[in-house]
C-alpha positions as CSV (number, residue, x, y, z in Angstrom):
1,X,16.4,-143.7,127.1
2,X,16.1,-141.4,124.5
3,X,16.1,-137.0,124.5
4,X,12.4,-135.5,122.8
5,X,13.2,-132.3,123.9
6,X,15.4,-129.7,125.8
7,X,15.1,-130.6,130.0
8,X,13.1,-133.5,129.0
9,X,14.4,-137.3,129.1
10,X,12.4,-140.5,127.9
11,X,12.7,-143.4,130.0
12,X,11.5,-146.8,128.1
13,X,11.0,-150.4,129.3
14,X,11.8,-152.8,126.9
15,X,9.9,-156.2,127.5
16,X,12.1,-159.5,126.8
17,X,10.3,-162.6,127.1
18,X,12.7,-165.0,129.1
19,X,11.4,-168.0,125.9
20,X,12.5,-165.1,123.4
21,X,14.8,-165.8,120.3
22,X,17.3,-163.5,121.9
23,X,18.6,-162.9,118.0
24,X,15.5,-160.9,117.3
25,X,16.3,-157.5,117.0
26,X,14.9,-155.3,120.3
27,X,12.7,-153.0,118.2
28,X,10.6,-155.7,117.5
29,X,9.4,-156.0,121.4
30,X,7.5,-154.9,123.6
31,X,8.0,-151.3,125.1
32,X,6.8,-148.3,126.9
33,X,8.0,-144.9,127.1
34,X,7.4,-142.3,130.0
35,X,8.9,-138.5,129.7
36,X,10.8,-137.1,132.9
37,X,12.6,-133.3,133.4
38,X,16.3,-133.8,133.4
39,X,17.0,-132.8,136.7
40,X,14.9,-135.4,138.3
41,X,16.1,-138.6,136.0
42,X,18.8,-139.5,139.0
43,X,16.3,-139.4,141.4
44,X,14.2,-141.4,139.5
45,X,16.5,-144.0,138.2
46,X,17.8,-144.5,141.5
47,X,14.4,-145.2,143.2
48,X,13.4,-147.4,140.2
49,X,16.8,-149.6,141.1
50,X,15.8,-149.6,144.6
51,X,12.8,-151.0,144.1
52,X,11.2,-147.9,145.7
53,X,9.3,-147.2,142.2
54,X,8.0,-149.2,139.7
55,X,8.0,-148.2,136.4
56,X,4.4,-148.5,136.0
57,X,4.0,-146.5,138.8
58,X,5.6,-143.6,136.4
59,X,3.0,-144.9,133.7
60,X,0.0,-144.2,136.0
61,X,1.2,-140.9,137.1
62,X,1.6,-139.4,133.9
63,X,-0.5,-136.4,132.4
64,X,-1.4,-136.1,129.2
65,X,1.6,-135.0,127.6
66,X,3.3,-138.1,129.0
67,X,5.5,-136.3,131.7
68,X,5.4,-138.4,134.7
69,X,4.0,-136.2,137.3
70,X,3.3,-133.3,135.1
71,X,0.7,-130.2,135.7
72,X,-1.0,-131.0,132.1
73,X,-4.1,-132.6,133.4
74,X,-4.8,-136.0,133.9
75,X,-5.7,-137.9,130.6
76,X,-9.4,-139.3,130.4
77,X,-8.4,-142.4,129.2
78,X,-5.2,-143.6,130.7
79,X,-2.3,-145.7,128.8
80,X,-2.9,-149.3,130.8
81,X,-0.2,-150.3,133.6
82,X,-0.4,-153.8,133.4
83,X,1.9,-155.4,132.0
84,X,0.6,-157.5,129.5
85,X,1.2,-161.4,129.2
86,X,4.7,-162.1,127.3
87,X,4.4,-162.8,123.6
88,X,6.3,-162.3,120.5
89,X,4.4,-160.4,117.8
90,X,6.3,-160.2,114.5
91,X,7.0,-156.9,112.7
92,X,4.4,-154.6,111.5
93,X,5.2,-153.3,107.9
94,X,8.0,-150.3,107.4
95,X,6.4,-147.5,106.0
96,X,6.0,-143.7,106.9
97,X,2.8,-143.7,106.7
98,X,-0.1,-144.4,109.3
99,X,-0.8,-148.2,110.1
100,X,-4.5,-149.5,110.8
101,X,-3.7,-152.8,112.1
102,X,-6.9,-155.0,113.1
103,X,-6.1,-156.4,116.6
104,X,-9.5,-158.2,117.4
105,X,-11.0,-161.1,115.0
106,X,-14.0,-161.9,116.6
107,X,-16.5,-159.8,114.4
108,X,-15.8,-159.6,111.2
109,X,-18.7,-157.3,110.2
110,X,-17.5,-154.6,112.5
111,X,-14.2,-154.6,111.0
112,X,-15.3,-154.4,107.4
113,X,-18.0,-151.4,108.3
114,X,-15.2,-149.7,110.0
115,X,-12.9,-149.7,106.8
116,X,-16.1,-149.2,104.5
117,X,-16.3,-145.9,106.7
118,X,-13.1,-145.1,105.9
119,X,-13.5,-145.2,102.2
120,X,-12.6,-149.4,101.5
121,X,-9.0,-150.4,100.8
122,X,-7.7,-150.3,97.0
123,X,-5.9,-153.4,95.9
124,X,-2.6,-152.6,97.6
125,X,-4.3,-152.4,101.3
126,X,-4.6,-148.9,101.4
127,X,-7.4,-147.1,102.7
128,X,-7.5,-143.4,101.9
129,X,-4.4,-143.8,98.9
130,X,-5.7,-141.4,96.9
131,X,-8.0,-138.6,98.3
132,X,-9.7,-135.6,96.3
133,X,-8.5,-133.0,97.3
134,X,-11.2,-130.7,95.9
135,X,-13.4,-132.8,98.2
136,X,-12.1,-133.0,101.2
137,X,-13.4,-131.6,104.1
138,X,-10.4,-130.2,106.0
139,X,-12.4,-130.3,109.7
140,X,-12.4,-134.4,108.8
141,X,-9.3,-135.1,106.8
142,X,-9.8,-138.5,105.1
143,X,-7.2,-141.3,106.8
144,X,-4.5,-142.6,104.4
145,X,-3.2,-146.3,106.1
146,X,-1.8,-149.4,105.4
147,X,-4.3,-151.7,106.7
148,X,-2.6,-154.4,108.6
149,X,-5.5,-157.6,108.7
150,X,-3.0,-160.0,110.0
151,X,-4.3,-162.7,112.9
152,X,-0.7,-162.7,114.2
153,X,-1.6,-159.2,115.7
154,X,-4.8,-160.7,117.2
155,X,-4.6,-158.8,121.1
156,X,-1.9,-156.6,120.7
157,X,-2.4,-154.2,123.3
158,X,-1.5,-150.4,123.3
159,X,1.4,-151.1,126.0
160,X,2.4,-153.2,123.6
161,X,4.7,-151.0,121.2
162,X,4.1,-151.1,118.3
163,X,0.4,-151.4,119.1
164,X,-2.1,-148.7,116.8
165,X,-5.8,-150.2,117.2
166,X,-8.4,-149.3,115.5
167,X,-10.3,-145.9,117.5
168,X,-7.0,-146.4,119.7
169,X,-3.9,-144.2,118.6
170,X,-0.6,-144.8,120.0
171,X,2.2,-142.7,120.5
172,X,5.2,-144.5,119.3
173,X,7.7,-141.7,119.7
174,X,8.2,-139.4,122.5
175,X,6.1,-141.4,124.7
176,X,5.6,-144.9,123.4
177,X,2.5,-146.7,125.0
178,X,0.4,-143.4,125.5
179,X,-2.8,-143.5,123.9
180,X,-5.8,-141.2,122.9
181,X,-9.5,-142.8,121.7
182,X,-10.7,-140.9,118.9
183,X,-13.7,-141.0,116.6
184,X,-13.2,-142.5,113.8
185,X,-13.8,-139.2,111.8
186,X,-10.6,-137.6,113.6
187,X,-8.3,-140.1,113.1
188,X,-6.9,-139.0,109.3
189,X,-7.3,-135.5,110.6
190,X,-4.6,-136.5,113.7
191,X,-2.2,-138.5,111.0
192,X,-2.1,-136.0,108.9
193,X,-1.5,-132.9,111.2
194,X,1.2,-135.0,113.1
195,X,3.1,-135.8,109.8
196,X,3.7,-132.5,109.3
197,X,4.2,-131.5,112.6
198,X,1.4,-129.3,113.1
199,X,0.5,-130.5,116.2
200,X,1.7,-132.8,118.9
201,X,-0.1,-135.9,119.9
202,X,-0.7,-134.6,123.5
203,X,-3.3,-132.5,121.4
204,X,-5.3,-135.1,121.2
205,X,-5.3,-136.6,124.4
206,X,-8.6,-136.0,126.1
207,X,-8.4,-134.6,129.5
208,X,-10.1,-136.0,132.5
209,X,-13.6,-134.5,132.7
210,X,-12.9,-132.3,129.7
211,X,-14.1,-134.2,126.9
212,X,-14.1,-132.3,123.7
């Protein structure tokens, strides 16, 4: 459980496979993240202990700023409530940059057109290292990433955190799990307004039959 912001609490599921090296470190698994006010955590807790509530009942109800049932619309593409099928996915790099981590090997052509969109990766992985800035187009800022192109990631899932996809953008800090689907033109733009706190990620959350 963790405290984004004043009146706000984030409550988080942590997935432990029962056939999990229990000496891995819990950042490493799975996990989900759903924002509640303050004054209704007890009530909320309480219910979830009872059984009354299950968590991913608080997933499904959420809008699109990740507050479990919130007045900020209804996101058009909803983070998934199923919970996905127990596996162990190793680390993904440590960095402070963006991650573009390939999650589906089954066509190869798509994935390299989609990073020859992006501008190809330089030598170190990178897509987007070093940008012109005389060129850029500031309505499409250009995505720097690390490219993960690992088949250990091969079906992460967004409710999987840490799980970015490609077109798929996760929120791995005030709510983890919540996603937005974003062309690919947009997704630099996102990275680099969120690293400097320009804007939040519920920004780019599409709302339910107001597509941008």
């Amino acid at each position: 459980m963790t405290t984004p912001g004043s009146g706000v609490r984030t409550v988080g599921r942590c997935g432990w496979p029962p056939t999990a090296n229990r000496g891995q470190s819990a950042r490493h698994l799975p996990g989900r993240g759903v924002r509640i006010q303050s004054a209704r955590l007890g009530e909320i807790l309480a219910e979830l202990l009872d059984g009354a509530l299950a968590f991913d009942d608080l997933v499904r109800d959420m809008d699109r700023y990740g507050m479990y049932q919130g007045d900020g619309g209804r996101p058009a593409f909803p983070t998934p409530t199923a919970t996905p099928p127990h596996r162990f996915f190793p680390p993904l790099p440590s960095t402070g940059a963006a991650l573009l981590v390939r999650t589906c090997f089954d066509d190869e052509a798509g994935w390299q057109a989609l990073l020859g969109e992006l501008g190809g990766t330089d030598p170190d992985g990178w897509v987007g290292a070093d940008p012109d800035l005389d060129e850029i187009d500031e309505e499409h800022f250009p995505l720097t990433a690390l490219v993960v192109d690992d088949s250990a990631f091969d079906g992460l899932q967004p409710g999987q955190v840490p799980a970015p996809g490609p077109l798929t953008v996760v929120d791995l800090y005030d709510s983890p799990g919540r996603q937005a689907v974003l062309p690919c033109r947009e997704v630099g733009s996102m990275a680099c307004n969120l690293e400097i706190a320009n804007m939040d990620f519920y920004e780019f959350v599409a709302e339910d039959q107001k597509f941008r």
